[in-house]
N, C-alpha and C positions, 0 to 999 in steps of 0.2 A: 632223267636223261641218260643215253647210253655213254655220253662220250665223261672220259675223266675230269670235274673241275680243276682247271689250275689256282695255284694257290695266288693270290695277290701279290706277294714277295717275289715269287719269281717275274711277273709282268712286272714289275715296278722297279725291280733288279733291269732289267732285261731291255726299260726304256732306257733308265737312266747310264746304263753304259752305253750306249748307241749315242744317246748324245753327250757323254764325255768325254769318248774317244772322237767324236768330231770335231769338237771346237778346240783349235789348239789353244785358244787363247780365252779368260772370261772376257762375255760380250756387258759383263755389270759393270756400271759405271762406278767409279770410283768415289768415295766417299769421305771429304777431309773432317779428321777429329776437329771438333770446333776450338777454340780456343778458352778454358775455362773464364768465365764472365764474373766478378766478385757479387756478392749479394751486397746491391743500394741501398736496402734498408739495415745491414747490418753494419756495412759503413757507417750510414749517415751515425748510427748509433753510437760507434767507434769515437766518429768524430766529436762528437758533441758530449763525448766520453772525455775526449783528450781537453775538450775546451775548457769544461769544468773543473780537468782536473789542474793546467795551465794557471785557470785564473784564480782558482784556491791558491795554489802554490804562489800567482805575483801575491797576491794580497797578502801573505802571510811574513814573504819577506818586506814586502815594505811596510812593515809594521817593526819588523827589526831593524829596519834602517831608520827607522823615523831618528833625528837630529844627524845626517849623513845628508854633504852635499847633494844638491841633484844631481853635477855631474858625476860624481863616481857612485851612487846609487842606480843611475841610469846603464852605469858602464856593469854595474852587478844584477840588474834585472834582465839586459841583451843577453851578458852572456847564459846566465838561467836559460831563456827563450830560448835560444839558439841552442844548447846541450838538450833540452825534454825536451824542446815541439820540432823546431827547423830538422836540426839532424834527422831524430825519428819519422818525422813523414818524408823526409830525404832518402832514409835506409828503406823504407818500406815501400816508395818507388820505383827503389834502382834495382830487389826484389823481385818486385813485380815484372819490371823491365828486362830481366835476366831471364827469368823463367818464361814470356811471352816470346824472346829470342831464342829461348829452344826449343820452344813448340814448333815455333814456325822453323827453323832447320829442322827441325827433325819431319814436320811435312815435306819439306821441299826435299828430301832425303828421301822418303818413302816414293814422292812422286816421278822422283828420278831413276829409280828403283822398276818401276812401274813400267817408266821407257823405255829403260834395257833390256826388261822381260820382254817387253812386244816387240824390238827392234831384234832382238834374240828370234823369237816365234817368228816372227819375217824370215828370217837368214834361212833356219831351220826349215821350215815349208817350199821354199824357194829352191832349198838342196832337194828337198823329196821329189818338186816335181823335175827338175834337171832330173833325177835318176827315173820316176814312171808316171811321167806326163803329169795333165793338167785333170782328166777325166776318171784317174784314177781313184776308186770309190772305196779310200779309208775305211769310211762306218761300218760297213756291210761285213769287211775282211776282220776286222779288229769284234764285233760281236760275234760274229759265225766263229770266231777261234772262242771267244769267250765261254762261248755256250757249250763248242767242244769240253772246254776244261772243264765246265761248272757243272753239266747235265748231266745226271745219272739216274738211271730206273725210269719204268713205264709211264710215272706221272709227269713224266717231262719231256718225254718223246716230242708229242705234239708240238707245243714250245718249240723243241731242238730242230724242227722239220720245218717250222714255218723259216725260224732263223738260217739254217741253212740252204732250204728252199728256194728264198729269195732271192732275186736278181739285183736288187736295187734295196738301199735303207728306205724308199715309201713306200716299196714294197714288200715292208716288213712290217709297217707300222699300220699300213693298213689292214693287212691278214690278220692283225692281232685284234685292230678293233671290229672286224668282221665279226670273232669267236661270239658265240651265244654264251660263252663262262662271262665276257666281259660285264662287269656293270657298270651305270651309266655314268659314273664317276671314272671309273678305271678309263670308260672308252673317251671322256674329253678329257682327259690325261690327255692320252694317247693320241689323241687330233691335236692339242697343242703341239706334243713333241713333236709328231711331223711336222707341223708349221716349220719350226726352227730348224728341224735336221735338213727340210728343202731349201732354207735359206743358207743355210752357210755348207750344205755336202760337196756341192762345188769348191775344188783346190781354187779356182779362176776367183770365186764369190771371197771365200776366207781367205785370199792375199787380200784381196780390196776391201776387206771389212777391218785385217790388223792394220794398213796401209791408214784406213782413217780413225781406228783407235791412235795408231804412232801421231797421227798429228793432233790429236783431241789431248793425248800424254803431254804434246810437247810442247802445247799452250800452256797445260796446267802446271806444268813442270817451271817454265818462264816465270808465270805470275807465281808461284811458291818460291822458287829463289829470289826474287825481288821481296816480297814480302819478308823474306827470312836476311836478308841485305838492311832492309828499313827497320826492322825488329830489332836487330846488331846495332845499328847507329843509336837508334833511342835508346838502349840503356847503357850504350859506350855516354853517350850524353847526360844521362842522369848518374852515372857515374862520374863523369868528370864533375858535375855537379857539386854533387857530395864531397868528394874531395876537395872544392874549394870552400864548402863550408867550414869542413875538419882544419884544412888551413886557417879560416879566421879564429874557429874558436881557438887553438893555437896560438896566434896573437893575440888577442882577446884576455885568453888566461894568461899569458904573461905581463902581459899593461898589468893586470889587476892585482896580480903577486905583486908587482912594482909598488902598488897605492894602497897595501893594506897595513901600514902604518899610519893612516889618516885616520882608521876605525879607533874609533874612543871604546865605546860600549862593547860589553860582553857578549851581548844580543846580535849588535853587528857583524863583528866577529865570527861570530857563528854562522850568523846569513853568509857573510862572504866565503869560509871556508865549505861550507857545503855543496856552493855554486860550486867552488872551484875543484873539489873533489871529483864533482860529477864530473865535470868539463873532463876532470887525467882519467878517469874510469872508460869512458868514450874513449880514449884515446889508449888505452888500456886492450879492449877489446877490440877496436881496430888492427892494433900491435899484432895480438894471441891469430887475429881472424887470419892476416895476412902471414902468420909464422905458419898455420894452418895449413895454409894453402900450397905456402911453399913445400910443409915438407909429404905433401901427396904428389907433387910432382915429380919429389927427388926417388929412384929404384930405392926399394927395400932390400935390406941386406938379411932380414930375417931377424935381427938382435936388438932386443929393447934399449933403447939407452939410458931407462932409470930402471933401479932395482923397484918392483911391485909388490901391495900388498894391500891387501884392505877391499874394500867393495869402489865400485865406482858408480854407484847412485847417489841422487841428490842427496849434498850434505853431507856426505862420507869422504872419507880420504883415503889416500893409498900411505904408503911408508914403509918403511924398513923392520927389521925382525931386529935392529938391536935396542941396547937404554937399558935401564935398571927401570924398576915399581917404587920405587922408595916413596912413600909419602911427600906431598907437598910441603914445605914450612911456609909460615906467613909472618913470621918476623923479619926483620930488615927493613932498613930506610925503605918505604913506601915509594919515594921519587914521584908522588901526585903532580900533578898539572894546573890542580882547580880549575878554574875556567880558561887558562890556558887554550887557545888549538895551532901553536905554530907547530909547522910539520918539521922533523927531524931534517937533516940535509941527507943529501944524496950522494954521499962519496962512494957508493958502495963497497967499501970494506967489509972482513967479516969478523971484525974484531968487534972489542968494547967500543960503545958509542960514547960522545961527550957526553952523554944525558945516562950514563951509569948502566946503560941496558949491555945484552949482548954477550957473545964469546966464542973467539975460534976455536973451543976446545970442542972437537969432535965434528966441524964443521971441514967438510971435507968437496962440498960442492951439493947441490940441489940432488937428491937421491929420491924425492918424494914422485910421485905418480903424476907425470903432466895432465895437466887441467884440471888436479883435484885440487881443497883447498889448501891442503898441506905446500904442495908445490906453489901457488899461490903467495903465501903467507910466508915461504920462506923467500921467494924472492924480492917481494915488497921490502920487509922486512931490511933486507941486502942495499935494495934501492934507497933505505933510509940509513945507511950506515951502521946498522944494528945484526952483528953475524948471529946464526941459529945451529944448533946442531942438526948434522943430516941425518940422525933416526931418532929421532924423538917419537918413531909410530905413529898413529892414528889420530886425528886432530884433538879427539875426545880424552886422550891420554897424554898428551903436550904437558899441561900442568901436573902429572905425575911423575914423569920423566926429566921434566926439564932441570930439577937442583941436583941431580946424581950428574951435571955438565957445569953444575957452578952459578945457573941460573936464579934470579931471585923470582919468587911464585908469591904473590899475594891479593887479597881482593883490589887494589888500588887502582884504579887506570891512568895508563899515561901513555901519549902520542907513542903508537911503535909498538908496542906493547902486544902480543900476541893474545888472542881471550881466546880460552882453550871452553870448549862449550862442551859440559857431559852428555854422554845417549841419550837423545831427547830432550832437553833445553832449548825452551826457544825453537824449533822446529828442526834439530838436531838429528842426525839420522840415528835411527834405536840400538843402533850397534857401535857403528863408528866413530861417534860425535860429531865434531865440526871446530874448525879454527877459524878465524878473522885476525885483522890488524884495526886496532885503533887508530884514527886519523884525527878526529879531533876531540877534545876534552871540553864541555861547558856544564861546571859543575856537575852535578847527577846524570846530567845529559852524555851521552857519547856516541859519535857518529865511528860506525868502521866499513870496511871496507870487506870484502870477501868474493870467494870464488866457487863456483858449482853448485850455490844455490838453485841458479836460473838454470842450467845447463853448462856441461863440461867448457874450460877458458872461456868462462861470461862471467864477466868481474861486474859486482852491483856493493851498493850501499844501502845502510840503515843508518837507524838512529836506536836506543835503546836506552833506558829506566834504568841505570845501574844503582842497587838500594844493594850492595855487599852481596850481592848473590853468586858474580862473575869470580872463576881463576884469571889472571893476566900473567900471563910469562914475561917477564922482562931481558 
């Protein structure tokens, strides 16, 4: 054939600015992100995870309570239940509830978004035609300048001639699929697009087409805020919820501190302080969540407020750059507990405690790296009347540091008692170690207490085999 083929890029260029310089506004409908849906079967899984592991947990304490009234056995299995199961599928609600409440703002936000664009695109077209009518034929004016800019050399003439040629955008669209270059794909291209360019080329047709986008906007826009109104309230609801759990267990744990001089048994004893650890641990982490929160609200000044050091991954601590290395001693009064688990008092001083532990020397205030376990362990610590020095470094160096401040270090465990865990111990992080507090004592047995195992200020417990393996800081 004599005449030039054109290349497909430029026809395909050449539709689609014709009709993007038409339509002021998109004529696609709008499409709301759904709301993530949790997977049923991994729930159900969940659930029947937490059942079993519930009813392990009743059966084992009431195996420890066996010769323990029913009622204050009863008052120790509630609040069990209520700390592992109620709370936690309470927390994991209000979660859910939280997170469904900003989906939905944040739809109802986009959808609003949506209506000011188009009630914008109204205003905007409305001034065009106030300046050159109603008949005036955008498409045409805005491609013919295009193809000025864009068209260069003989392969493009043709193209350039039809485009400026033209009288009208269909008759543009049609001269193009007239061309013998076109193929039969390019040319119902090119019959859609006029479809659409005759539909809305008219300024008269695109006010009444944004005209009923604005009101199509301003329905969905309505039901999005509603939506996003009722999403607020359900997890303000499961919220208030929650909190009045946290209140009972709150009473709950204090009744029960009241009545555990009734416990005879060393087994009891034990059941009931565990309960009752977990019950402050909750209440622990609620504390840190809402200090949290607070202090993301408060402006930044730029200045840390504890001196840093050390890593901040699981198991690791931060601390300070002073102390001596001096070797551990493990002489001195031992101060055991034997089965022993009454908890220290809570004067928070940071002197010596009655129970022999402790010392203001070189305690100068919490310097350790918030939410690690260092920080942790020296506050507890504080809340049990038991003072710490503020650079003992790294949790995993505590029992090396600790007798160059006066401290006694030896394998023994006793309520309060710092267990300074070497690199790697126990799942110890490989560099920095890890510290805890002892909470209770039943013989070999010892429950403690610690922080950033799970995640930064997420305070949990264990239980642990102590056979002389552990340092305790006293």
């Amino acid at each position: 054939m004599g005449r030039t083929r054109v290349g497909k890029s430029a026809i395909a260029m050449m539709s689609a600015a014709a009709m993007c310089m038409t339509l002021a506004i998109s004529m696609t409908s709008v499409v709301m992100s759904p709301i993530a849906q949790a997977d049923t079967y991994s729930d159900l899984l969940d659930a029947q995870s937490r059942q079993q592991s519930s009813a392990a947990r009743e059966a084992e304490l009431k195996s420890q309570l066996a010769g323990v009234s029913d009622e204050l056995a009863a008052k120790i299995l509630e609040l069990d239940t209520l700390t592992n199961t109620t709370i936690p599928a309470a927390q994991d609600a209000v979660t859910k509830a939280n997170e469904a409440a900003a989906q939905a703002k944040s739809e109802a936000d986009a959808m609003a978004e949506r209506l000011a664009a188009a009630q914008k695109d109204k205003e905007n077209l409305e001034a065009e035609i106030a300046k050159t009518g109603k008949d005036y034929d955008d498409a045409h004016a805005a491609v013919a300048q295009m193809a000025r800019d864009s068209m260069h050399g003989s392969n493009a003439s043709d193209v350039m001639s039809v485009v400026t040629g033209s009288t009208s955008t269909k008759e543009f669209v049609n001269s193009m699929q007239t061309r013998d270059a076109l193929s039969r794909t390019e040319s119902n291209a090119a019959s859609d697009a006029a479809v659409t360019l005759n539909t809305s080329m008219n300024r008269s047709d695109r006010l009444a087409a944004i005209e009923t986008k604005i009101t199509q906007y301003k329905a969905k826009a309505d039901d999005a805020a509603a939506a996003a109104q009722s999403a607020a309230a359900d997890a303000k609801s499961k919220r208030d919820s929650l909190e009045a759990l946290r209140v009972s267990g709150e009473s709950k744990r204090a009744e029960l501190q009241q009545l555990q001089g009734q416990l005879k048994s060393d087994a009891a004893k034990q059941a009931a302080q565990t309960v009752l650890i977990a019950s402050q641990v909750d209440s622990l982490n609620e504390q840190y969540a809402a200090e949290q929160a607070a202090a993301a609200q408060r402006p930044s000044s730029g200045q840390q407020q504890v001196e840093t050091g050390g890593s901040t991954s699981g198991g690791s601590t931060g601390g300070s750059t002073g102390g001596s290395t001096s070797t551990p001693s493990t002489g001195g009064n031992s101060g055991s507990t034997g089965g022993t688990t009454t908890t220290p008092g809570t004067s928070g001083s940071a002197g010596t405690s009655s129970s022999g532990q402790g010392t203001s020397n070189g305690d100068v205030g919490n310097r350790y790296v918030a939410g690690q376990c260092t920080w942790y362990a020296y506050n507890r610590r504080k809340e049990m009347g038991i003072g710490t020095p503020s650079f003992l470094h790294n949790g995993g160096e505590w029992y090396i540091n600790a007798p160059s401040y006066g401290l006694r270090v030896d394998h023994t465990p006793q309520v309060g008692a710092a267990l300074s865990f070497y690199p790697g111990q126990d799942g110890a992080d490989g560099t920095y170690g890890h510290v805890a507090v002892v909470e209770a004592v039943n013989g070999n047995v010892i429950l403690i207490s610690e922080m950033n195992v799970k995640g930064e200020f997420v305070v949990s417990t264990r239980q642990l085999i102590n056979n002389g393996q552990y340092w305790f800081v006293h």
